[in-house]
PAFI-21725 format. One record per residue (C-alpha): y, z, x; residue number from 1; residue in three letters. Coordinates in pm, whole numbers, plus 50000, padded with zeros to 5 digits. Last residue first. Layout:
N
((Y; Z; X); NUM; "ala")
...
// end
This chain:
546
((46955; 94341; 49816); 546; "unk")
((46693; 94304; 50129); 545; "unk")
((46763; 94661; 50183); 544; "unk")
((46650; 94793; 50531); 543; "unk")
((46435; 95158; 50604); 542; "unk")
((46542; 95399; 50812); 541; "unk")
((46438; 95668; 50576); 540; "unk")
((46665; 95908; 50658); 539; "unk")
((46981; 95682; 50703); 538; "unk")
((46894; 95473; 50375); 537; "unk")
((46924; 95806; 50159); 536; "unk")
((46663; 95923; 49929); 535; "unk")
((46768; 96058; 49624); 534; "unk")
((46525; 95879; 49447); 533; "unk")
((46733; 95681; 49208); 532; "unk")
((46959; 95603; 49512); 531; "unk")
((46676; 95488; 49734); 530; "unk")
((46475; 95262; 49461); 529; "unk")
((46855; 95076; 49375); 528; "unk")
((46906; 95024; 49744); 527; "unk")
((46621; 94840; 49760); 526; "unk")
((46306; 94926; 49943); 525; "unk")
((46024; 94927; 50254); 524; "unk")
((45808; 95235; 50277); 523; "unk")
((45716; 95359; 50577); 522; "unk")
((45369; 95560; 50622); 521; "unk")
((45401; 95511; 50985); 520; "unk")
((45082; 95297; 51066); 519; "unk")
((44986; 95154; 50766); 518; "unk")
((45352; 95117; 50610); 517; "unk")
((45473; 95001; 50906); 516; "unk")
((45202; 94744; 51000); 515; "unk")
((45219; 94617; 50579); 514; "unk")
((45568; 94564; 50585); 513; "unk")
((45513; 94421; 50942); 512; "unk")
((45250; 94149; 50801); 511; "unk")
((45460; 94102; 50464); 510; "unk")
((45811; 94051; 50604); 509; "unk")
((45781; 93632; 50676); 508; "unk")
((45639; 93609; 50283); 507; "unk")
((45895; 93859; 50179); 506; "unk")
((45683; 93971; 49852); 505; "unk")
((45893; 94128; 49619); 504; "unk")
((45724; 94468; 49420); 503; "unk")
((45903; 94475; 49072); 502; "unk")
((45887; 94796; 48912); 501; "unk")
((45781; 94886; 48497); 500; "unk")
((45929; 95143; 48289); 499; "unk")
((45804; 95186; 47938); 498; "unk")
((45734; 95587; 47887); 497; "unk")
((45516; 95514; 48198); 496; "unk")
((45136; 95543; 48117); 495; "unk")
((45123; 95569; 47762); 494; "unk")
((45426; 95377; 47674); 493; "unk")
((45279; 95066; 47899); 492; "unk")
((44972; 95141; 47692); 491; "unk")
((45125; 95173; 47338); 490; "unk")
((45382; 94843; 47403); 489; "unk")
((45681; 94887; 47508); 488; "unk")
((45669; 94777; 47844); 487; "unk")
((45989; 94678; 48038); 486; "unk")
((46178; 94933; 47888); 485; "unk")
((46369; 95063; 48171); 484; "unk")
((46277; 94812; 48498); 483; "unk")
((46269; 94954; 48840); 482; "unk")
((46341; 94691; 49127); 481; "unk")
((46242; 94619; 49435); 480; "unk")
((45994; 94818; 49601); 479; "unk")
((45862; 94621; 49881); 478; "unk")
((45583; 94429; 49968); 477; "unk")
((45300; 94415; 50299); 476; "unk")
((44973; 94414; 50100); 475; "unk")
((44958; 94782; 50202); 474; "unk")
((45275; 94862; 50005); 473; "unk")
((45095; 94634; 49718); 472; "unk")
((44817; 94842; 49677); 471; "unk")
((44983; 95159; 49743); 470; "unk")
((45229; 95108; 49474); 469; "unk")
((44897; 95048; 49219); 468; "unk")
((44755; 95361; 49346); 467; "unk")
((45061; 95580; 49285); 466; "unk")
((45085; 95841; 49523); 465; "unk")
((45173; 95672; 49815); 464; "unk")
((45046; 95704; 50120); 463; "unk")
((45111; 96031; 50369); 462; "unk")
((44779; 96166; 50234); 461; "unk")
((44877; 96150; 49863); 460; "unk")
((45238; 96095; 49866); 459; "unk")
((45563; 96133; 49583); 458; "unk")
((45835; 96024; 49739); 457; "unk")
((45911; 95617; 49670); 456; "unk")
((45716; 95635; 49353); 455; "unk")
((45726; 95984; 49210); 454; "unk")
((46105; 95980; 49323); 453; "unk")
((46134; 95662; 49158); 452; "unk")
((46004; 95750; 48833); 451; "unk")
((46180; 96075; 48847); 450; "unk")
((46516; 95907; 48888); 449; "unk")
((46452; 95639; 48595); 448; "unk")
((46329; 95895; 48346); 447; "unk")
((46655; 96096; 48420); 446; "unk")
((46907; 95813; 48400); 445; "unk")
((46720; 95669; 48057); 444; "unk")
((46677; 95984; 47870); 443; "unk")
((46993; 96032; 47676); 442; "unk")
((46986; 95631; 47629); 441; "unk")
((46605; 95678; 47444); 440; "unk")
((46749; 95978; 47253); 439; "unk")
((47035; 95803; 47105); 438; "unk")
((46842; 95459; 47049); 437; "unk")
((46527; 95634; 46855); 436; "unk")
((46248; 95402; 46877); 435; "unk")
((46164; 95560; 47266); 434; "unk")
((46189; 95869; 47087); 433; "unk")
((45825; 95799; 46941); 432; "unk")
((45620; 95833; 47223); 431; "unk")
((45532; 96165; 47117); 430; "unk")
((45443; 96335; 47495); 429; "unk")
((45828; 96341; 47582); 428; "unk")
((45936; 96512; 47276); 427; "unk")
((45688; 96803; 47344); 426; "unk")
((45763; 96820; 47748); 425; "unk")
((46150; 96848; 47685); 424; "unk")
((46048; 97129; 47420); 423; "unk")
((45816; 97305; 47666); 422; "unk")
((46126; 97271; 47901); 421; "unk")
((46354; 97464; 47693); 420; "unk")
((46105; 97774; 47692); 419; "unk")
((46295; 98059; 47547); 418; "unk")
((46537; 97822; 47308); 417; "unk")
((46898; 97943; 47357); 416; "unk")
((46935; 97596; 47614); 415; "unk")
((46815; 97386; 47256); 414; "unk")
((46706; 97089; 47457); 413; "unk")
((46804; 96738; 47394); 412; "unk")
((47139; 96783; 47493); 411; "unk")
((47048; 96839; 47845); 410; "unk")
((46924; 96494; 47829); 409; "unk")
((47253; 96403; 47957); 408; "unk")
((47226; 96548; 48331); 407; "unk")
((46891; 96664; 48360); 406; "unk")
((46972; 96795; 48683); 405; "unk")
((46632; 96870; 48876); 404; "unk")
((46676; 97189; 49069); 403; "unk")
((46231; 97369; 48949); 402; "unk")
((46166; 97010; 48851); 401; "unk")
((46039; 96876; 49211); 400; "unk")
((45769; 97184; 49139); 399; "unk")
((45806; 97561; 49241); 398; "unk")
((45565; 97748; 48958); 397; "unk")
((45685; 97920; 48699); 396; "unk")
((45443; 97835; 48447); 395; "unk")
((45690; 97635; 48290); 394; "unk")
((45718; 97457; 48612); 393; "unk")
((45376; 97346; 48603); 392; "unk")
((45342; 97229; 48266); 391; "unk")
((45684; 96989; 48310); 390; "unk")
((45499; 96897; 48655); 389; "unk")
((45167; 96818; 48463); 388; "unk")
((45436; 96600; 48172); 387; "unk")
((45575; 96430; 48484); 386; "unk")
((45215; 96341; 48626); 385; "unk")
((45075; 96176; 48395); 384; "unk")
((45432; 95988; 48267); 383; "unk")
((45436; 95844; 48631); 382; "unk")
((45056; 95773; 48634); 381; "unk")
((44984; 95394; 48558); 380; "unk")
((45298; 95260; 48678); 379; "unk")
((45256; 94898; 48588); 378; "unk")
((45388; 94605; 48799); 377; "unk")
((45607; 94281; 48737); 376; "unk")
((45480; 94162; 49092); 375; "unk")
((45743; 93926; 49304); 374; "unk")
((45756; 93601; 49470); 373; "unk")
((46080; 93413; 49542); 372; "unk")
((46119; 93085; 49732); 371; "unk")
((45932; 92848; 49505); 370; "unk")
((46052; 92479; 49573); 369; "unk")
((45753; 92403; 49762); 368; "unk")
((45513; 92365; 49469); 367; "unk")
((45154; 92299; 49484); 366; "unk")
((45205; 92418; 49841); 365; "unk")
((45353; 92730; 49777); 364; "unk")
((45088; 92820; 49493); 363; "unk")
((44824; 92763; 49675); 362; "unk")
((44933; 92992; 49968); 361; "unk")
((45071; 93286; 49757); 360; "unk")
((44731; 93264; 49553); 359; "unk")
((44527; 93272; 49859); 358; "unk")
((44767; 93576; 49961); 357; "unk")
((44691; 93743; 49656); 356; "unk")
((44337; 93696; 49586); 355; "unk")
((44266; 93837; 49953); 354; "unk")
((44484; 94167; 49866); 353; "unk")
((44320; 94170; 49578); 352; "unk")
((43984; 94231; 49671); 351; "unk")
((43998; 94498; 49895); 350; "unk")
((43658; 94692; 49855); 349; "unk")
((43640; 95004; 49723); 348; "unk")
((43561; 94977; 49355); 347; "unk")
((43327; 94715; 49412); 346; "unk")
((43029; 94823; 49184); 345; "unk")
((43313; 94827; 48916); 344; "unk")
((43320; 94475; 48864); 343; "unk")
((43588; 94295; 48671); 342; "unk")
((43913; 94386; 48891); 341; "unk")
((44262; 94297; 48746); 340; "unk")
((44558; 94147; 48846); 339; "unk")
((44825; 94123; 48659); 338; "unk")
((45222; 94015; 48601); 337; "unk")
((45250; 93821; 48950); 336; "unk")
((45591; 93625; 48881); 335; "unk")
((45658; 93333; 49113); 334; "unk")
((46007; 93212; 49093); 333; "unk")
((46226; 92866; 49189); 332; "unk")
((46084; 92734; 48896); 331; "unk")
((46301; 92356; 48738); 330; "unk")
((46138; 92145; 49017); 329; "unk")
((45797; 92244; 48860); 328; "unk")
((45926; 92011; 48580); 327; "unk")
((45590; 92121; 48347); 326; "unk")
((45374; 91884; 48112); 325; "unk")
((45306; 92033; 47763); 324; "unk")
((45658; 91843; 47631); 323; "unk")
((45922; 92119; 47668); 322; "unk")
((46172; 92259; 47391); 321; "unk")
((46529; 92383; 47356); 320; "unk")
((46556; 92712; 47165); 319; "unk")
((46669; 92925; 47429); 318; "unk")
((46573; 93319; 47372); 317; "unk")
((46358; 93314; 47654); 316; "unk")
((46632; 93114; 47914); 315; "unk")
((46547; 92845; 48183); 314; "unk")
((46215; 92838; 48091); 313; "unk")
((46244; 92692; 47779); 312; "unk")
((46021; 92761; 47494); 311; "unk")
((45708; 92570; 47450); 310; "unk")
((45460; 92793; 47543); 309; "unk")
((45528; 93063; 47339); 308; "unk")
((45661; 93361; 47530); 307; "unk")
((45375; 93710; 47395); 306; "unk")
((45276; 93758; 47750); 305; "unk")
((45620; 93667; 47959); 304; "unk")
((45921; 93773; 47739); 303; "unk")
((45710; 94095; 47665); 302; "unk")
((45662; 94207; 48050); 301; "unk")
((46042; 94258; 48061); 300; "unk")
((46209; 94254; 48356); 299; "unk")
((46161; 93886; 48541); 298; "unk")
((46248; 93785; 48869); 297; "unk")
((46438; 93433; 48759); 296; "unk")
((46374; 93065; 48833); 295; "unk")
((46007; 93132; 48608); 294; "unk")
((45661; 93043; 48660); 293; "unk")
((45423; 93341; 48510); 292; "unk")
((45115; 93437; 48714); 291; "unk")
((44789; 93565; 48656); 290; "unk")
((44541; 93701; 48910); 289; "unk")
((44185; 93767; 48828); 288; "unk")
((43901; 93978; 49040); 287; "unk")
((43505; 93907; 49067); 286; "unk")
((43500; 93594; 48819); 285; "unk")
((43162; 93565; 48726); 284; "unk")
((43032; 93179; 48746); 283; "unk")
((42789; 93307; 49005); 282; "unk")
((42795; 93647; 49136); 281; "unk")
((42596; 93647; 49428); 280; "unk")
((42756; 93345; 49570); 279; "unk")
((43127; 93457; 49475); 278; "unk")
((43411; 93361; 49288); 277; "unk")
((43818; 93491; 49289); 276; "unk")
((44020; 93419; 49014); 275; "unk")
((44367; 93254; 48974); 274; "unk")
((44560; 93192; 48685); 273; "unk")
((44882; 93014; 48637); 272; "unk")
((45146; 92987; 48400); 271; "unk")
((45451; 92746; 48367); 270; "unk")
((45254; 92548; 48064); 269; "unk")
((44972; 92682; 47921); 268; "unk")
((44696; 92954; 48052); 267; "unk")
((44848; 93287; 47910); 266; "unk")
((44971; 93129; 47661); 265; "unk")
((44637; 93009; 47576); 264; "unk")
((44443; 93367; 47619); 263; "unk")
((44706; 93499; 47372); 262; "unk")
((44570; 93242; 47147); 261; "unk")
((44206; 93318; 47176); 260; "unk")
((44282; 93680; 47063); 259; "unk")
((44380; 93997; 47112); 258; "unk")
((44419; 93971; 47476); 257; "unk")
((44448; 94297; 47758); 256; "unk")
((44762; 94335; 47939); 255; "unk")
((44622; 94517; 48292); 254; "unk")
((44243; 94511; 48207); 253; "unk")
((44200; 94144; 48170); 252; "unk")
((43843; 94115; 48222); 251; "unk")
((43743; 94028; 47835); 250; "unk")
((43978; 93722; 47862); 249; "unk")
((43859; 93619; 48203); 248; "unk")
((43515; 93617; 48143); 247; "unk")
((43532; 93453; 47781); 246; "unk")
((43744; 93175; 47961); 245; "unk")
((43409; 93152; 48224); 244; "unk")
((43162; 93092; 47926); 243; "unk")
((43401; 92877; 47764); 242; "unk")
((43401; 92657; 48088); 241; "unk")
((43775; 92525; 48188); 240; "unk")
((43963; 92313; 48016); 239; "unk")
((44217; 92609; 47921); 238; "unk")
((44249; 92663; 48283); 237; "unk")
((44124; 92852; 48547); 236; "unk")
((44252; 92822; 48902); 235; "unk")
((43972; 92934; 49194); 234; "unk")
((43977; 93064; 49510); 233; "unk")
((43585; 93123; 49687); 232; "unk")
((43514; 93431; 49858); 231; "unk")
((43224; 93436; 50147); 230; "unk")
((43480; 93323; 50353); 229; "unk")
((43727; 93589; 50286); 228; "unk")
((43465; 93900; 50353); 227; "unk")
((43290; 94010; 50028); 226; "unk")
((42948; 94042; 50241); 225; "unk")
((43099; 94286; 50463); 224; "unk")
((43156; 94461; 50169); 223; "unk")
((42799; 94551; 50089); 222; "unk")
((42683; 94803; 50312); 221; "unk")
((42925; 94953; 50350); 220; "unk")
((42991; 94956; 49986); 219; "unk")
((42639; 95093; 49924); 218; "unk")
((42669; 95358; 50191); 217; "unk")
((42993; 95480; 49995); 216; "unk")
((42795; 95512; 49690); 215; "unk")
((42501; 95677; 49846); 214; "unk")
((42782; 95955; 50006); 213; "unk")
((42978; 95962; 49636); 212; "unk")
((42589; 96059; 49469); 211; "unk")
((42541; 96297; 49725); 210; "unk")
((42859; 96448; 49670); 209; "unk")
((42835; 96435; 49281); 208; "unk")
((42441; 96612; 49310); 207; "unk")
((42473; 96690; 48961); 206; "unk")
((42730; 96602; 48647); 205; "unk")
((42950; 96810; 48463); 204; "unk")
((43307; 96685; 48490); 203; "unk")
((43131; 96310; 48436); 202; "unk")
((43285; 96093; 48683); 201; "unk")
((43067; 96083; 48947); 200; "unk")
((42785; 95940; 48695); 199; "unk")
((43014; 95620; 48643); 198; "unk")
((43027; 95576; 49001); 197; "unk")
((42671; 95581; 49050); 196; "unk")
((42623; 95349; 48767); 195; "unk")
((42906; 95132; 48918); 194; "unk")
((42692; 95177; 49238); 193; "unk")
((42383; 95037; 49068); 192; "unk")
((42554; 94745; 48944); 191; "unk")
((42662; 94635; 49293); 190; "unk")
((42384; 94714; 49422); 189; "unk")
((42171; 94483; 49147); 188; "unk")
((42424; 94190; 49222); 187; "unk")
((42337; 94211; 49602); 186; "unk")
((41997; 94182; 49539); 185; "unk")
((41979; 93914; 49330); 184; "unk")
((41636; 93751; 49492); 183; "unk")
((41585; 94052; 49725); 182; "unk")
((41781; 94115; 50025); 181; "unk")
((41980; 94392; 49988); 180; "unk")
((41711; 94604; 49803); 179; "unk")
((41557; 94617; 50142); 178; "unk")
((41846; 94738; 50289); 177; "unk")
((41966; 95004; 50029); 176; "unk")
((41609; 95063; 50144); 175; "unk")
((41650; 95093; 50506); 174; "unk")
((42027; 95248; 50468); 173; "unk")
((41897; 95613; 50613); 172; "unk")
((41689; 95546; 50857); 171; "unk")
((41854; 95258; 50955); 170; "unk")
((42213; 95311; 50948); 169; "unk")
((42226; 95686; 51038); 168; "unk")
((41929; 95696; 51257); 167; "unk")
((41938; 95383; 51447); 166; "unk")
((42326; 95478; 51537); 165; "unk")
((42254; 95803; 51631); 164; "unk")
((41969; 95646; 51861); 163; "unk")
((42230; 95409; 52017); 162; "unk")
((42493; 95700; 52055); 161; "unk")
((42158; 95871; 52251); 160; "unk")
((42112; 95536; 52457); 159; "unk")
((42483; 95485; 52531); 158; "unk")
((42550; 95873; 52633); 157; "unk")
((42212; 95857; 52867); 156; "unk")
((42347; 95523; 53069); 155; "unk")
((42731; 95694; 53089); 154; "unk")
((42609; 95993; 53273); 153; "unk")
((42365; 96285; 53159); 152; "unk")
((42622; 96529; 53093); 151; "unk")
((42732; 96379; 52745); 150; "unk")
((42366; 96309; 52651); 149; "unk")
((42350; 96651; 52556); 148; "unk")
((42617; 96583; 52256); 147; "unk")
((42408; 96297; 52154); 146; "unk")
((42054; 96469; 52163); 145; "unk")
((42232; 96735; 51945); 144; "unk")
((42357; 96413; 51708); 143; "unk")
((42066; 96240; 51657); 142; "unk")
((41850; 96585; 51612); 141; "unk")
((42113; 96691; 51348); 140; "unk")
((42039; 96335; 51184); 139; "unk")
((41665; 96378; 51175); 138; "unk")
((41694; 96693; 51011); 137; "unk")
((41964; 96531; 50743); 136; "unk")
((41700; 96264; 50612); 135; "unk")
((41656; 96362; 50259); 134; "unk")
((41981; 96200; 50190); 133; "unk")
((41851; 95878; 50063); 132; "unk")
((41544; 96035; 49878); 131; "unk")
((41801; 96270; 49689); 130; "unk")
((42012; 95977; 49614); 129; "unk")
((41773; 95812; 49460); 128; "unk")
((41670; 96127; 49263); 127; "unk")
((41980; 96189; 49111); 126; "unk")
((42003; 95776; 49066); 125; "unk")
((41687; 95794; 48879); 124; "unk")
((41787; 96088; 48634); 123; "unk")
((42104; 95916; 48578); 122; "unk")
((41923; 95582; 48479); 121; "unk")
((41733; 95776; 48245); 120; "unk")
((42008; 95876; 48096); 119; "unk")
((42202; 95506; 48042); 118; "unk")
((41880; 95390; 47910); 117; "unk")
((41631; 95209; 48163); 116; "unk")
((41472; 94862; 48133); 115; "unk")
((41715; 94706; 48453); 114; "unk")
((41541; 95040; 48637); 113; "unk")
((41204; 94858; 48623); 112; "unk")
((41301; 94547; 48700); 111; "unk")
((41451; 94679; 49012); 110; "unk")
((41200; 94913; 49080); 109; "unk")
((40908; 94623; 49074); 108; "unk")
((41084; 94398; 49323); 107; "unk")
((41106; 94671; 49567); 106; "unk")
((40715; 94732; 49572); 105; "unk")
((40665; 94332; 49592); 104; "unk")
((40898; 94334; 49904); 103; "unk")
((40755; 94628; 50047); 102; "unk")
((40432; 94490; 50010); 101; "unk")
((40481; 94157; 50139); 100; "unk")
((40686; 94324; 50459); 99; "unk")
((40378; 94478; 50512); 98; "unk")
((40366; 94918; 50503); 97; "unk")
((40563; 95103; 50737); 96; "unk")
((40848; 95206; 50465); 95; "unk")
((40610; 95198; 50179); 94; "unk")
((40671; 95569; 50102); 93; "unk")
((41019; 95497; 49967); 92; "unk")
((40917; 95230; 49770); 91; "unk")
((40620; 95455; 49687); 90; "unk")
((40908; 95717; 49555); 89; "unk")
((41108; 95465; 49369); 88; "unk")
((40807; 95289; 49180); 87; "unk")
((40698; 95649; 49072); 86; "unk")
((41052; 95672; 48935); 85; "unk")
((41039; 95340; 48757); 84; "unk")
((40672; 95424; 48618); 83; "unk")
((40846; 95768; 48454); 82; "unk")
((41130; 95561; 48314); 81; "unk")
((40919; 95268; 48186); 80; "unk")
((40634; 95538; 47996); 79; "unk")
((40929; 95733; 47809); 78; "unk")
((41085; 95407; 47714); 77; "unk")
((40692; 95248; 47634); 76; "unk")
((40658; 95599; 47415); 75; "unk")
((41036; 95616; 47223); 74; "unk")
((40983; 95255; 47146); 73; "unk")
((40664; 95321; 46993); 72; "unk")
((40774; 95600; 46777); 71; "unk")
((41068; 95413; 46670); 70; "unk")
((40835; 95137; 46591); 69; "unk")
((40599; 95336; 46384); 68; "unk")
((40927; 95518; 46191); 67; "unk")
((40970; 95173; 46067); 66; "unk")
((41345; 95309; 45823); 65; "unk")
((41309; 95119; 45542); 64; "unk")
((40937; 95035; 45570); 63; "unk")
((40764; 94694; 45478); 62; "unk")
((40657; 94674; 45797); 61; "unk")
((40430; 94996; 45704); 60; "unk")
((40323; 95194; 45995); 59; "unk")
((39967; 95195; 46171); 58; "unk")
((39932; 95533; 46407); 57; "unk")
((39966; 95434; 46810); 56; "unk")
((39661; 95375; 47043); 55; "unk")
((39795; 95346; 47396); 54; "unk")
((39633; 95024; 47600); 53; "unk")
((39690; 95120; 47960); 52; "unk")
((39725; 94866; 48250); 51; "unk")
((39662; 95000; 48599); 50; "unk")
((39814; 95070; 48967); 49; "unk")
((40169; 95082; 48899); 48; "unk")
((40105; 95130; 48543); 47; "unk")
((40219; 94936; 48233); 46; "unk")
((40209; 95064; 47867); 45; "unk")
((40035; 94800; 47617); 44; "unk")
((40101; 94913; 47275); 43; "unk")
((39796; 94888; 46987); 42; "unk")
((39926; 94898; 46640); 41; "unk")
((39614; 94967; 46408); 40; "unk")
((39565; 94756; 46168); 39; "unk")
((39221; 94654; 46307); 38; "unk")
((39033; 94379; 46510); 37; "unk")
((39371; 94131; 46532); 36; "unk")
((39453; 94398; 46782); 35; "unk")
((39859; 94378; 46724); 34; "unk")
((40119; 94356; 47045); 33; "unk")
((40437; 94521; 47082); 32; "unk")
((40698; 94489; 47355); 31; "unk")
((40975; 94690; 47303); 30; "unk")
((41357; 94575; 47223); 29; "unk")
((41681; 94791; 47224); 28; "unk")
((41964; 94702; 47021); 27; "unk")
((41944; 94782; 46668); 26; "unk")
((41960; 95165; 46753); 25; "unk")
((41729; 95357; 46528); 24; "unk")
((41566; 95070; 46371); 23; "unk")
((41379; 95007; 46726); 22; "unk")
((41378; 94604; 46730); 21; "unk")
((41043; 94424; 46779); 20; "unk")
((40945; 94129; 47012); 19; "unk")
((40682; 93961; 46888); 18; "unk")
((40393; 93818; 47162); 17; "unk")
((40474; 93599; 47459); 16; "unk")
((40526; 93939; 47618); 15; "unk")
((40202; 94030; 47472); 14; "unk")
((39980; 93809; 47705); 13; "unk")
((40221; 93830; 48045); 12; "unk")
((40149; 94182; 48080); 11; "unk")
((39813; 94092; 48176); 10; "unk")
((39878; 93947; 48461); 9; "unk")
((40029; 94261; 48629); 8; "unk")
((40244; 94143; 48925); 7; "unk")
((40368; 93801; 48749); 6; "unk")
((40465; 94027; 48455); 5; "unk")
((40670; 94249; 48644); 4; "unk")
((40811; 93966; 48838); 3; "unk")
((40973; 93884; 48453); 2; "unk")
((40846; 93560; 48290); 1; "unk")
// end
């Protein structure tokens, strides 16, 4: 029984009752219950201070289409969104009241916003985050109090930095707060934010830097929770819980699984997978590492998701077999091919970088023999971003393009052609040259010295631009390696015409890796990365571990 039902009594009597399905989208249930006096259908709508019994025209059950319960479902959804947004503003208003009250108040928006339809829960979150700001008088106050403080002495400054404190996180955070500590409170913020950040992302929507400013309170508010003892490192096997197999399959947002098999593979013999659990979040992986065993830095995503399990792992194409057990004394090679994070409500907060290092840790002293570690990594927005500076130079603007020797792939393009680019930037969007061996070995050199200029070069705010090279420049790696045709499959064509990069992880590097990088914006690399770039080592004082 829901708290809603434990707050109104009544509501308890026809939710034991039948449960009908609106016809019009097979998925969204209302409670109905029958007076046994008439035929008439009689639909209890709930109040915050009363119960209402809405008379509603008999239908036919016998109907194709139950316009009756479409009707119905369209008045208790119209009826739960306005009683969740009354339940938002007297949570709001119950600020002074009993910590009972408050509580009970807080419990009823909850359930009540769980009911909503992706819309509604728009509408609620425009006006959340209304309520939330609505305090920006009080803030200016804070802060003019603050600067006068300044020529008061040191005892003044502290009280009115004290009071700016109060106002910001307390005033302002007392019902993120609230909804904090209810039964499964930090699940429902988390939920709410991905809303929030699901909203942000629509070109058209309202209030989007409001909305960002409640989502960043949120994961304030929240991250200190995710701190590394509050985490918990697990392996998952193919032994392990259906329910939490199901979890990891449908999480896997790097190399996603087509089937129970893949999953397997993925889990068999020389593989490993790690997840990352938490209190709030029970039995719900929060972020998933796998990892491929191998006495070799691999090149080619392929020969690691789609290897069976029982081929060799001295060589793919070897046709010797293994029993199911491993010889870990035959890996010398750790091979992180994907992490992935399952819950949008934590966008934000620096998950991976804890799964990693746990993982580094178990892994080295399950078996000692490993001495190199290395990502096989996507570049999500290399082709992205070539094909805008392609658009941009043809435009005439100055872009990295404007002096770039295409060296071979010159033959590609018809120079007599008016707009030679437009035709590099019309064979490069159809994927399908890549099946074409001429064409693909025309455009190797060039792909591969953009790619790493747009890696090692390319910055947003002094970091890099690619968010997945940022992650593991912060986690204290390097940029090893760039692979051609490492991912051939629709999404690794998609996002990189096929190229891949290995990121090594110098266990004794990785803390001033990460210092440099942090503090200086340095950017450790091979030799390779440099001369693809352009980039010499003297300029970037960096050292090659080659």
């Amino acid at each position: 029984m829901s708290r809603i039902a434990l707050i109104y009594p009544k509501l308890a009597i026809f939710r034991s009752r039948t449960q009908l399905t609106s016809s019009a989208t097979n998925a969204r249930s209302c409670d109905l219950m029958k007076n046994p006096l008439n035929s008439h259908l009689n639909v209890v709508l709930m109040s915050l201070n009363n119960i209402q019994v809405t008379t509603v025209a008999p239908f036919s059950t016998h109907s194709p289409s139950n316009p009756g319960i479409q009707t119905t479902s369209i008045i208790i959804q119209k009826d739960l969104f306005e009683l969740a947004s009354k339940a938002l503003m007297e949570l709001q208003e119950s600020k002074n009241s009993s910590s009972l009250i408050v509580e009970k108040k807080a419990h009823v928006f909850c359930d009540l916003y769980r009911t909503l339809q992706h819309s509604e829960k728009s509408l609620i979150l425009n006006q959340f985050a209304l309520i939330w700001s609505g305090k920006q008088n009080a803030t200016l106050n804070s802060v003019k109090k603050y600067l006068t403080a300044q020529e008061k002495g040191d005892e003044a400054l502290i009280k009115a930095e004290d009071n700016l404190r109060n106002t910001l996180a307390v005033e302002q955070n007392w019902i993120l707060s609230i909804l904090a500590r209810q039964e499964g409170g930090i699940k429902f913020l988390i939920d709410i934010r991905a809303d929030i950040l699901e909203q942000v992302e629509i070109a058209d929507a309202t209030n989007v830097v409001v909305l960002r400013s409640l989502s960043n309170a949120i994961r304030d508010l929240i991250a200190p929770c995710f701190g590394i003892d509050m985490l918990q490192l697990d392996r998952v096997t193919w032994s392990s819980p259906g329910s939490l197999l199901q979890h990891v399959s449908e999480g896997e947002a790097v190399h996603p699984m087509r089937s129970w098999s893949d999953l397997k593979k993925r889990l068999g013999p020389y593989r490993r997978c790690f997840i990352l659990l938490h209190p709030a979040l029970p039995k719900r992986p929060l972020a998933i590492l796998h990892v491929a065993l191998t006495n070799e830095i691999s090149d080619n995503i392929h020969s690691i998701i789609t290897r069976n399990m029982n081929h060799s792992v001295d060589s793919e194409t070897d046709t010797s077999t293994l029993a199911d057990d491993e010889d870990v004394n035959r890996v010398n090679t750790a091979i992180f091919y994907s992490i992935s994070s399952t819950q949008k409500g934590l966008a934000g907060i620096d998950l991976g970088q804890s799964l990693i290092k746990r993982a580094l840790r178990a892994l080295q002293a399950e078996i000692p023999s490993l001495q190199q570690h290395s990502t096989l990594s996507p570049i999500p927005g290399f082709r992205s971003w070539l094909l805008q500076q392609l658009r941009e130079t043809e435009r005439g603007r100055k872009t990295v393009l404007a002096d770039f020797d295409w060296g071979s792939a010159q033959q590609l393009i018809n120079s007599t052609k008016e707009n030679p680019l437009g035709l590099l930037r019309n064979l490069l969007v159809d994927s399908s040259w890549m099946r074409e061996e001429a064409k693909a070995k025309l455009l190797k050199h060039p792909l591969m010295r953009l790619c790493a200029h747009y890696l090692f070069v390319e910055k947003r705010r002094g970091f890099a631009l690619d968010s997945v090279a940022n992650f593991h420049l912060r986690n204290g790696a390097m940029m090893w390696r760039l692979n051609w045709a490492s991912d051939l499959s629709p999404r690794g064509l998609k996002n990189s015409f096929g190229l891949m990069m290995n990121y090594r992880y110098y266990l004794e590097s990785c803390e001033k890796n990460s210092q440099l990088y942090a503090e200086k914006q340095q950017i450790e690399s091979s030799e390779q990365i440099r001369l693809l770039s352009g980039v010499s080592s003297q300029s970037t004082n960096q050292i090659s571990h080659l």
